[in-house]
N, C-alpha and C positions, 0 to 999 in steps of 0.2 A: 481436504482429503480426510482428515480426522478431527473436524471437528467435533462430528455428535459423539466420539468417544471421549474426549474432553470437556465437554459440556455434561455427559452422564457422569463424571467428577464428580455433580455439583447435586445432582439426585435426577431421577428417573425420567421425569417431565422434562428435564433440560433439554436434552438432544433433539427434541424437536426445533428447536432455535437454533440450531446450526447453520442453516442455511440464513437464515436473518443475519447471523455473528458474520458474517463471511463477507456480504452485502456492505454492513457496517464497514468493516477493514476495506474495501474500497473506497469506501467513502475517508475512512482514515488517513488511508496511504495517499488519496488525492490532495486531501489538506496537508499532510506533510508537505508533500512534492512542492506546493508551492508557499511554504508558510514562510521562507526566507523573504521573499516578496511583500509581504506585509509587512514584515519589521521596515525595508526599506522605502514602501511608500507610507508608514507610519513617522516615518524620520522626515522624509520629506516632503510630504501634502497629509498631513493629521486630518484636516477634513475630509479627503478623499478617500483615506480608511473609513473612516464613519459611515458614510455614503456607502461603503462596499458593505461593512455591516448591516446596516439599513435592509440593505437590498438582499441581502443573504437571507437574513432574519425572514423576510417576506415571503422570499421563494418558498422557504423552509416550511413557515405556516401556511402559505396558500396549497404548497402539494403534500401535506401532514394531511390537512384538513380533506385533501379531494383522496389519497393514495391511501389513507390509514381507513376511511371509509368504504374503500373499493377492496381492499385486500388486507387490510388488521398490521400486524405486526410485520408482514412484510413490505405494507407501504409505508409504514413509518422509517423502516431501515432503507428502500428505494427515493424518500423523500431527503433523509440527509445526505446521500448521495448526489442528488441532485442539488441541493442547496450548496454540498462543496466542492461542484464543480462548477458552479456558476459564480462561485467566489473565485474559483483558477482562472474563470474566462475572463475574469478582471481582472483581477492583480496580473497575468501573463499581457494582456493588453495593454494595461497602464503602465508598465513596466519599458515595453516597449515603444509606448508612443510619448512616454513624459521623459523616460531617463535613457532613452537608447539601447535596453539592453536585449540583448539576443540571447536566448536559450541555444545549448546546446545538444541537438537532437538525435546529433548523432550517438551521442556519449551511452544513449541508452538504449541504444542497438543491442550489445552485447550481453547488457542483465535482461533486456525480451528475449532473445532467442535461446538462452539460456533456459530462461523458466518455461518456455515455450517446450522445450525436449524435455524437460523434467515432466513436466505437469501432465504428458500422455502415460508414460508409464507407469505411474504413480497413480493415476484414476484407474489404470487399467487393472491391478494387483486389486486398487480399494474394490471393484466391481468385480474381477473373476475371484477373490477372496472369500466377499463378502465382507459382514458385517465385526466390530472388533479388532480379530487379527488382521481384516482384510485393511481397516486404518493405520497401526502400526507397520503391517508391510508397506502399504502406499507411501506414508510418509517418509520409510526410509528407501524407499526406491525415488521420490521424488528426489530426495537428502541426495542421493547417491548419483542421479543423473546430472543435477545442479555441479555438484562437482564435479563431475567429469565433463562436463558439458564445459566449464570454465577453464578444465585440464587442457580439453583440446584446443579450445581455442585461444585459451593465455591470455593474462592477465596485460593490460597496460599500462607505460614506463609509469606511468603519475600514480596509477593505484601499487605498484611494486613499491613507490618512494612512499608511499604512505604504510604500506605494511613491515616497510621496514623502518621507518620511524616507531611503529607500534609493536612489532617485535622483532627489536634488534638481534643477531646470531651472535656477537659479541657483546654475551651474559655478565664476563670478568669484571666490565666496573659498575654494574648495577645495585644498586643501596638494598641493604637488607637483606 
C-alpha cells in the first residue's frame, strides 16, 4: 500500500521497486511460515535438509535464469518466491510424512480474514487518494481495519495468554 513512498526514502528511482519489494516479502513471509520446520528436520534427518537445499538452490537458479530474462527484476523477486515455496512444499511434507506432524490450518483463519477486510480499504484510500498522502492514508486505514477487524471478531484464549504474559496489567512488581 505504501511502499513506493518508502522506498522514495531512499532517492527518486526507488519507488519503482515497490512492487518488486512487495513480491520479495512474500516470498519472505513464506520462508518464515515454515522455517520452524527446517530446524526440526535439521535435528532429525541433516541430510534431508541438504537435499531440501539442494533442490531450493536449483529451482531458484533454473527460474532466475528463465524469469529474470523474461521480465528483469520482477522475475528475479517471482523467482525467489517460487524457490521459497518449493522449499515449504517440503519441509510441510516431510514434516508430515517422516515426524507425524499436522499443521494447524485452522489457526490461520482469523489473521486472513482479518487482513482480507483490511487490505480493501486500504487500496481503496491509496487509489481514490492518489499518490503520497494517498499511502499514508491507506496504510492507516489498512492499520485501522486490521484492528478492528480483530476487535470484532476477538482474540483467542492462547493468543489472550500470550499477551498477557507479554503485558502484564499488574505493573506493581515489575523491575525497573
Amino acid at each position: 500500500i505504501s511502499g513506493g513512498l518508502l522506498l522514495s526514502l531512499l532517492g527518486p528511482g526507488f519507488r519503482e521497486g515497490a512492487i518488486w519489494v512487495a513480491i520479495l516479502a512474500v516470498g519472505h513471509g513464506t520462508n518464515t511460515l515454515v522455517g520452524l520446520g527446517e530446524t526440526l528436520i535439521m535435528v532429525q534427518r541433516p541430510a534431508l535438509n541438504t537435499v531440501n537445499s539442494v533442490v531450493t538452490a536449483a529451482v531458484q537458479a533454473t527460474t532466475g535464469l528463465v524469469f529474470i530474462r523474461l521480465w528483469g527484476p520482477l522475475g528475479a523477486a517471482l523467482s525467489t518466491v517460487v524457490a521459497y515455496a518449493t522449499q515449504g512444499v517440503l519441509r510441510f511434507a516431510e514434516l508430515h510424512w517422516l515426524l507425524g506432524w499436522r499443521f494447524a490450518w485452522v489457526a490461520l483463519r482469523k489473521p486472513c480474514v482479518a487482513f482480507l477486510l483490511a487490505v480493501a480499504p486500504g487500496l481503496a484510500l491509496r487509489a481514490w487518494i492518489g499518490p503520497v498522502i494517498g499511502e499514508v492514508a491507506g496504510v492507516a486505514g489498512f492499520l485501522a481495519a486490521y484492528v478492528g477487524s480483530w476487535w470484532l471478531m476477538g482474540l483467542d484464549s492462547a493468543d489472550r495468554e500470550v499477551l498477557a504474559v507479554l503485558w502484564p496489567r499488574d505493573r506493581a512488581g515489575a523491575v525497573g
